[in-house]
C-alpha positions in Angstrom: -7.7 -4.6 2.4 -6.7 -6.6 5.9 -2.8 -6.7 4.1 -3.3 -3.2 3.9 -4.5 -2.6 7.3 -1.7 -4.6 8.7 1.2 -2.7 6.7 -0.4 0.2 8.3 -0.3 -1.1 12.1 3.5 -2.2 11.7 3.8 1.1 10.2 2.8 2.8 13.2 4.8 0.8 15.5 7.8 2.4 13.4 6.8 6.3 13.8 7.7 6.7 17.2 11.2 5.8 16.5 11.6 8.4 13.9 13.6 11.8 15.0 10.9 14.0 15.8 12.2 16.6 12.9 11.6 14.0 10.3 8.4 12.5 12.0 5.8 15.4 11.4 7.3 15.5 7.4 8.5 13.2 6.1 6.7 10.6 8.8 3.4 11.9 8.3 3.3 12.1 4.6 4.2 8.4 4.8 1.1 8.0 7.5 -1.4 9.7 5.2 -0.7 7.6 1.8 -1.4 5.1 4.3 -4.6 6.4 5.4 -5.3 7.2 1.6 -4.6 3.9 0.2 -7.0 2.0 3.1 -9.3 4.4 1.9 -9.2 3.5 -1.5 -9.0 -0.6 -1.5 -12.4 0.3 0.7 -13.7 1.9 -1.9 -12.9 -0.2 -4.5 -14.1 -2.8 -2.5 -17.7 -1.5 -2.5 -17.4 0.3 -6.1 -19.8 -1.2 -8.6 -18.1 -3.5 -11.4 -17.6 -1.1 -13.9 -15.6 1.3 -12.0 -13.7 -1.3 -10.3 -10.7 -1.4 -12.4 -9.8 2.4 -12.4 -10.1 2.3 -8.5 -7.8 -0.9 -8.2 -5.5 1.3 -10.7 -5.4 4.2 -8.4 -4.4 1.9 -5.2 -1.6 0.7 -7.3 -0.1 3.9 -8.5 -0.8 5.1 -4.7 0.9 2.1 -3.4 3.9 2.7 -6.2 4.3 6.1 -4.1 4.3 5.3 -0.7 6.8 2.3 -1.2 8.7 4.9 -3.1 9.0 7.7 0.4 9.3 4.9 2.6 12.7 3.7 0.4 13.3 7.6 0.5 13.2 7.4 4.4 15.0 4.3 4.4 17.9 6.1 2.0 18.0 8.8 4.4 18.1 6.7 7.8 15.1 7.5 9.3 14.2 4.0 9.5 16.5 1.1 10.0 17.2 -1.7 6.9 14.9 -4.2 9.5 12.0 -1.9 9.9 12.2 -1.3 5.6 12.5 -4.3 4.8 9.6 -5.0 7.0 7.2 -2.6 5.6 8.5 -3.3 1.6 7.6 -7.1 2.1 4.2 -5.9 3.5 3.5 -3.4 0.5 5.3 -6.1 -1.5 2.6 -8.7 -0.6 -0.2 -6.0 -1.2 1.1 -5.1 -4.7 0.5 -8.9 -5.5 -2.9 -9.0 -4.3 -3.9 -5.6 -6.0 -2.2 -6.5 -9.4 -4.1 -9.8 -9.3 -7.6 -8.1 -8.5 -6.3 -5.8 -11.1 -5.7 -9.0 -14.0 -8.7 -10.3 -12.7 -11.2 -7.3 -13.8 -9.3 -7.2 -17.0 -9.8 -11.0 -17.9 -13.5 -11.8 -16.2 -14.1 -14.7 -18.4 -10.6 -16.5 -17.2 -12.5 -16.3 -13.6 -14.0 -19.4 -13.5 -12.2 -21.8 -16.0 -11.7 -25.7 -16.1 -9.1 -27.3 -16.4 
């Protein structure tokens, strides 16, 4: 959640930079999967164990899209190649973490192995 958070931040730091045209549409649909997928991993967070998984699976598909309108925005020079590849090594990092929370709820009994 605290990757998520920071993606965010930096995120914000990058909106008012964005032609004001593009800001309130294209620049506030990326700020809302943003709010959206903090919203989620919180809920996941606090979900009981059985509903865990479809949860985690929701951030990822939600994370899927927003990395997907910010490479549109990128494409269409709203945001510099520096500020994307800022933000995609952010939501890269969080895809990580979420597909390993993900593997994890899939394989409890790997959890706590020996070696």
């Amino acid at each position: 959640m605290q990757r998520v958070k920071e993606s965010y931040l930096a995120w914000m730091q990058i909106v008012p930079h964005i032609n004001k045209g593009a800001r309130y549409t294209i620049g506030a649909r990326i700020e809302n999967k943003f709010l959206d997928l903090l919203e989620l991993a919180h809920t996941a967070y606090f979900t009981e164990r059985e509903g865990k998984a479809e949860k985690v699976s929701e951030a990822i598909f939600l994370l899927d899209t927003l990395k997907f309108i910010i490479s549109v925005a990128w494409e269409g020079k709203l945001i510099s190649h520096k500020q994307f590849d800022e933000i995609a090594n952010k939501l890269d990092e969080v895809g990580k973490m979420l597909g390993g929370w993900r593997k994890s709820l899939d394989n409890p009994e790997k959890k706590n192995r020996t070696l």
